[in-house]
TORVOSE-46877 format. One record per residue (C-alpha): residue number from 1; residue in three letters; z, y, x. Coordinates in steps of 0.1 Angstrom, whole numbers, padded with zeros to 4 digits. Layout:
    n  res     pz     py     px
  NUM  ALA      Z      Y      X
...
This chain:
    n  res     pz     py     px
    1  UNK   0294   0986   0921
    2  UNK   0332   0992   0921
    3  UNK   0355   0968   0935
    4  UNK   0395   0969   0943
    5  UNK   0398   0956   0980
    6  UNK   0430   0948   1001
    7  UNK   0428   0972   1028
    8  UNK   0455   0955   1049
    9  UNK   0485   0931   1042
   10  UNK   0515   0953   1022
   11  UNK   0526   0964   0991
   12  UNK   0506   0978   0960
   13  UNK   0496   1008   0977
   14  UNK   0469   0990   1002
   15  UNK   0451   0985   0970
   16  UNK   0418   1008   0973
   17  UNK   0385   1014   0953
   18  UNK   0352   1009   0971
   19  UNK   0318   1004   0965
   20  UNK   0296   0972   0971
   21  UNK   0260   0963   0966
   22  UNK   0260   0948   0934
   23  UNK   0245   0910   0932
   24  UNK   0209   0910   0924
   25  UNK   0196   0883   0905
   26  UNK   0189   0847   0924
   27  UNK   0209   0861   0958
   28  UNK   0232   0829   0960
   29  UNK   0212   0799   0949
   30  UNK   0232   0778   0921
   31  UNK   0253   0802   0908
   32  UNK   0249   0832   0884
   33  UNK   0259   0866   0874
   34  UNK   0291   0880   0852
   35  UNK   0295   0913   0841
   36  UNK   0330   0914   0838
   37  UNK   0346   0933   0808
   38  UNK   0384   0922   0822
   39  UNK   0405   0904   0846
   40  UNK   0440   0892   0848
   41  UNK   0464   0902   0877
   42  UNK   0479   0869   0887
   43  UNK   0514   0862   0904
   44  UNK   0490   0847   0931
   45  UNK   0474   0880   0934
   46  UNK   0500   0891   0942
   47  UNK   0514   0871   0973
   48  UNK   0482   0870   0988
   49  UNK   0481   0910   0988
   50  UNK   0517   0906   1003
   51  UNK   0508   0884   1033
   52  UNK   0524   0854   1020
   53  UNK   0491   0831   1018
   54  UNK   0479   0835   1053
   55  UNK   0484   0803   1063
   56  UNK   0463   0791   1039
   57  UNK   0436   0818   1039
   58  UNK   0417   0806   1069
   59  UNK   0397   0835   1092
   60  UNK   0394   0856   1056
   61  UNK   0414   0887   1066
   62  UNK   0416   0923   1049
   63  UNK   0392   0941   1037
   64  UNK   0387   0915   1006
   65  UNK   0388   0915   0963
   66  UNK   0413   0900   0948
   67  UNK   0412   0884   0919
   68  UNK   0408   0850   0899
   69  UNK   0408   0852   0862
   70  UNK   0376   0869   0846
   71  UNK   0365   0879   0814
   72  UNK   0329   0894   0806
   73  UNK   0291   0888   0798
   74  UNK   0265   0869   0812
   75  UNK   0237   0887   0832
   76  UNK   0219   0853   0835
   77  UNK   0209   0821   0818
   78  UNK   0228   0791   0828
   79  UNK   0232   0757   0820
   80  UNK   0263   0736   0830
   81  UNK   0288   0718   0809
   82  UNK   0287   0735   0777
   83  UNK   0250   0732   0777
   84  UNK   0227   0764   0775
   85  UNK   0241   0796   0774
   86  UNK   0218   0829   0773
   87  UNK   0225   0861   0792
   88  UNK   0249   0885   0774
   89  UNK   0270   0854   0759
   90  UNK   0307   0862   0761
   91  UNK   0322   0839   0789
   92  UNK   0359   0834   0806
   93  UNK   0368   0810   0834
   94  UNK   0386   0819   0870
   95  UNK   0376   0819   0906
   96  UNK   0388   0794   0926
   97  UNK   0397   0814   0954
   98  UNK   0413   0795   0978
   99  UNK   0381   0769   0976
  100  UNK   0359   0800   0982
  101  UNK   0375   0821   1003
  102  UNK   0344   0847   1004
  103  UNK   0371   0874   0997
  104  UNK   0351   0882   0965
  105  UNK   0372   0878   0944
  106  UNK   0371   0895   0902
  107  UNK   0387   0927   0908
  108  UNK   0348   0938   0905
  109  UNK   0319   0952   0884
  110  UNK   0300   0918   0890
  111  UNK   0308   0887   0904
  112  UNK   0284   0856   0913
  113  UNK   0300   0824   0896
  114  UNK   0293   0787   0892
  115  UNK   0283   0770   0861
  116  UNK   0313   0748   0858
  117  UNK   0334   0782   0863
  118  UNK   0327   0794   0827
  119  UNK   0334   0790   0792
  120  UNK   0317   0806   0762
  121  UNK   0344   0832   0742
  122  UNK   0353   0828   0710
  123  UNK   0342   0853   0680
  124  UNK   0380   0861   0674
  125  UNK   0391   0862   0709
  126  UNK   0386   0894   0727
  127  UNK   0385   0900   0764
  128  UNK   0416   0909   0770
  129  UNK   0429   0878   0754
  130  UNK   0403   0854   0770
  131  UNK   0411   0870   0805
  132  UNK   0446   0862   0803
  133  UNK   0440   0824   0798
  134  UNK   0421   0804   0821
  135  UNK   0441   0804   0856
  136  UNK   0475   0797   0830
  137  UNK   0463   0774   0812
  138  UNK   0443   0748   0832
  139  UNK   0475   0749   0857
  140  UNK   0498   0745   0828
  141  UNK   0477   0713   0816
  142  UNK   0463   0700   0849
  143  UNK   0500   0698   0858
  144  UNK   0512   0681   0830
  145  UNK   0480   0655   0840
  146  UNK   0497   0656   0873
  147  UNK   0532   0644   0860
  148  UNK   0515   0614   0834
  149  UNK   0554   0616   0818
  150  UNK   0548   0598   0785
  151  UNK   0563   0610   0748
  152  UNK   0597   0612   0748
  153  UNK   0603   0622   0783
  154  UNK   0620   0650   0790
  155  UNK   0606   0679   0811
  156  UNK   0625   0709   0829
  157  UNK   0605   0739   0830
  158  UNK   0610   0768   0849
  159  UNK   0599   0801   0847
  160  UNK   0591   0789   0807
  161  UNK   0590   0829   0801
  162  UNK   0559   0833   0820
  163  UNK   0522   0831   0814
  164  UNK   0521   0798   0830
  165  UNK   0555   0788   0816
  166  UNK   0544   0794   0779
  167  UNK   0515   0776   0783
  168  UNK   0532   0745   0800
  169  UNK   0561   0747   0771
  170  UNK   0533   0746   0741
  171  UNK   0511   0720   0758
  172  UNK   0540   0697   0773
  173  UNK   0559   0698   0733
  174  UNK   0521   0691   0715
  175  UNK   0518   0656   0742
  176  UNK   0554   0646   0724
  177  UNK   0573   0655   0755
  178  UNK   0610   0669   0750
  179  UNK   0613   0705   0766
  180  UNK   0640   0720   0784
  181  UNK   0623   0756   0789
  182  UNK   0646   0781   0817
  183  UNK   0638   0813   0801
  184  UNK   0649   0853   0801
  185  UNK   0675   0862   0779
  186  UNK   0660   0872   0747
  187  UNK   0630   0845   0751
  188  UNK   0647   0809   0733
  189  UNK   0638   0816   0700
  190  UNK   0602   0823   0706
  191  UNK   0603   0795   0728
  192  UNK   0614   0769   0706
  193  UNK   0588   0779   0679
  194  UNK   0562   0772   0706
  195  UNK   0576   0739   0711
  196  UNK   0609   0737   0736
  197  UNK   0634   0716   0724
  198  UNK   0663   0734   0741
  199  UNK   0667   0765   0764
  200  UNK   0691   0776   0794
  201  UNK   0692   0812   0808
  202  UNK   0676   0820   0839
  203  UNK   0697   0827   0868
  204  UNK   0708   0813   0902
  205  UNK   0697   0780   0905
  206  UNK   0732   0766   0903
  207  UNK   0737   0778   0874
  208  UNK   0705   0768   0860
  209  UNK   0716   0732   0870
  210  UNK   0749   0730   0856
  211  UNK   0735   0739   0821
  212  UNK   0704   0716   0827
  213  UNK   0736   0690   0834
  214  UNK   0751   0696   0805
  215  UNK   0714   0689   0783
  216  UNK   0705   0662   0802
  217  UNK   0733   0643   0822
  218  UNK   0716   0616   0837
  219  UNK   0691   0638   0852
  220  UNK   0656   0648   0836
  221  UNK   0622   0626   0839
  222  UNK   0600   0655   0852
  223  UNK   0600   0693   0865
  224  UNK   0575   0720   0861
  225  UNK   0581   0747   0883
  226  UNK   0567   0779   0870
  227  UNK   0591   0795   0887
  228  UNK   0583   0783   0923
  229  UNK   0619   0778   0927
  230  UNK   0614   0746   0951
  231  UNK   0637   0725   0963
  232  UNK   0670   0736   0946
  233  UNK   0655   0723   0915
  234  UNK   0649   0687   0925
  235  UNK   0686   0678   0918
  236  UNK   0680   0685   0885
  237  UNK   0656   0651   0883
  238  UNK   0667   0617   0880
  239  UNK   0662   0593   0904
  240  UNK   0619   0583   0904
  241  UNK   0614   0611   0886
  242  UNK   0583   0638   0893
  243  UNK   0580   0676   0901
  244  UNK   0549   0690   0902
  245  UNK   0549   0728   0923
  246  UNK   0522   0754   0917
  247  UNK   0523   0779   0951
  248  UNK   0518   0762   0984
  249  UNK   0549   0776   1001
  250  UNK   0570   0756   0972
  251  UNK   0566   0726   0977
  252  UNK   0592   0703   0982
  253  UNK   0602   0672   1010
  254  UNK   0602   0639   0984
  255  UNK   0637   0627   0984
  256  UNK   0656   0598   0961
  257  UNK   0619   0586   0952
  258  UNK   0611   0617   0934
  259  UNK   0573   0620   0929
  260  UNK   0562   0655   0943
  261  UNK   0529   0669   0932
  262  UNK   0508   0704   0945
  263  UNK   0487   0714   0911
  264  UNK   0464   0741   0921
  265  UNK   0441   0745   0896
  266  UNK   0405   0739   0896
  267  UNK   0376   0750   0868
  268  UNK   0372   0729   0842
  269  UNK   0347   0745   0821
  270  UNK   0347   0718   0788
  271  UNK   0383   0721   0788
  272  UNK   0391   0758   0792
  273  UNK   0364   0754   0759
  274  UNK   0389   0735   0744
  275  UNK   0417   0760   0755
  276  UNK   0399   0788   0743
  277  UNK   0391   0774   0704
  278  UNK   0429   0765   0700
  279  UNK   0434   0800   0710
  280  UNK   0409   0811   0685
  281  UNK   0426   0791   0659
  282  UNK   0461   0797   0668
  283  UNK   0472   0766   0683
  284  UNK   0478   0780   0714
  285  UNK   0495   0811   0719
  286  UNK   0484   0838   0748
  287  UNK   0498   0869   0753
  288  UNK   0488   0905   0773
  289  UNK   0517   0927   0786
  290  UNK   0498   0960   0799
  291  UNK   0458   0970   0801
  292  UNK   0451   0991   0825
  293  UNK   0417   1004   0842
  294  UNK   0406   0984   0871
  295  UNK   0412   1020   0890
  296  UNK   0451   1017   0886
  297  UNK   0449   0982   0897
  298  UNK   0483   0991   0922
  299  UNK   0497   1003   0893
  300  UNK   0490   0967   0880
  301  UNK   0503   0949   0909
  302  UNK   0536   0977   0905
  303  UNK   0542   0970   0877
  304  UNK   0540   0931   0876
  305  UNK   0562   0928   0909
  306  UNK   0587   0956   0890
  307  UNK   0604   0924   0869
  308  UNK   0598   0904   0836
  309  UNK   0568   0912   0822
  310  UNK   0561   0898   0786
  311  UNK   0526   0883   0794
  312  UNK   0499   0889   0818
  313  UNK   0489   0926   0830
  314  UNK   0452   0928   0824
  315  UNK   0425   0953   0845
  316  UNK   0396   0969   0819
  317  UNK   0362   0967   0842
């Protein structure tokens, strides 16, 4: 089968097509086959191509796939969480790669995947669609478990423009939480009619903190850093307040009795479910910026590291 592998640590261009025995049925005991149709090029994609996730990668050293979000069919059976699904139904979830760390990653033909990896599609959600969700949206809302703010609170968050951003913005405003999204110029009205309450520009991060100032004076109850802005941000909180980071290398020393929190996903099959049926019925809102052919997967990774990007660059398997 085709894969993408990381040839060796560096920019887009170590990005190279191989070939790999493709899984046979019953191989890895407990887990089960995907054909994938799609799968999303993530920002984490890209720092571990770049080197920047070594620490954190173990022995696992290039030549590995990249890849965590996946979109496709199922070549096998399986029963997990969402009780009996046959082989071709239409399924999404993500990899957890830095659990696995087999370097086999869904920049592939096939992949082997768990049970509780994998939600059933949606009639009126495509692939492209339902590969740009899963990795965004359980971070978005396992982080917002992470910061237990209750209604009323206000949250800061950064990077609101982004894949992960968007999500937190719509999920934080439907839990009753008052949003103060840092966005791109351009971005604040779409942004308040998926929930924020207010909106500063994005820019150095004193700047950002002057206008967050300005919003909320006394500081803000909570921070969720889609950004991975770090520890600038913190003086944006009030005293006790929470931050929850989402990349390893962004995590910030507690200070003033500020809560700080690491959310790195993990699969949740019955509530990607959930995700995936509000996006079917328009109650959350996803969005795809490029498709490209899993062969121009540097292209991908080019193009998502060139600047904004309105959504999340998707690879056609």
């Amino acid at each position: 089968m085709r894969v993408v592998e990381v040839t060796a640590f560096g920019g887009p261009e170590v990005l190279s097509m191989a070939r790999r025995p493709e899984p046979e049925a019953g191989q890895v005991p407990g887990k089960v086959r995907v054909r994938l149709k799609a799968a999303g090029v993530t920002v984490a994609d890209l720092r571990i191509r770049a080197g920047l996730y070594v620490a954190q990668m173990g022995m696992l050293r290039p030549p590995f796939v990249l890849g965590t979000d996946f979109a496709g069919r199922l070549l096998d059976p399986v029963t997990g969480p969402q009780g009996t699904l046959p082989a071709g139904t239409p399924v999404a979830g993500f990899e957890p790669w830095y659990a696995e760390l087999t370097g086999q990653g869904t920049y592939a033909e096939v992949i082997w995947a768990e049970p509780e990896w994998l939600a059933p599609i949606p009639e009126d959600v495509d692939f492209t669609a339902a590969a740009s969700v899963p990795l965004a949206a359980l971070t978005a809302a396992q982080g917002l478990d992470q910061l237990g703010l209750p209604p009323g609170s206000t949250l800061l968050v950064t990077g609101a423009s982004g894949v992960v951003g968007r999500f937190a913005v719509q999920m934080a405003a439907g839990a009753g939480l008052d949003v103060i999204a840092v966005s791109y110029e351009g971005d604040e009205s779409e942004l308040k009619l998926l929930g924020a309450k207010e909106c500063v520009p994005r820019g150095e991060p004193v700047h950002v903190l002057r206008a967050v100032g300005e919003l909320a004076p006394g500081g803000v109850d909570g921070i969720f850093d889609g950004a991975l802005v770090g520890t600038p941000m913190l003086a944006a909180l009030q005293n006790g307040g929470v931050f929850v980071a989402i990349a390893p290398d962004r995590v910030p020393v507690t200070e003033r009795g500020i809560r700080v929190e690491f959310d790195r996903a993990r699969p949740d099959a019955a509530r990607l479910t959930e995700i995936l049926e509000k996006v079917a019925a328009r109650e959350l809102v996803t969005r795809v910026a490029d498709v490209l052919p899993l062969e121009e997967a540097a292209e991908a990774h080019r193009r998502a590291e060139a600047g904004r990007r309105p959504g999340r660059i998707v690879l056609m398997i």
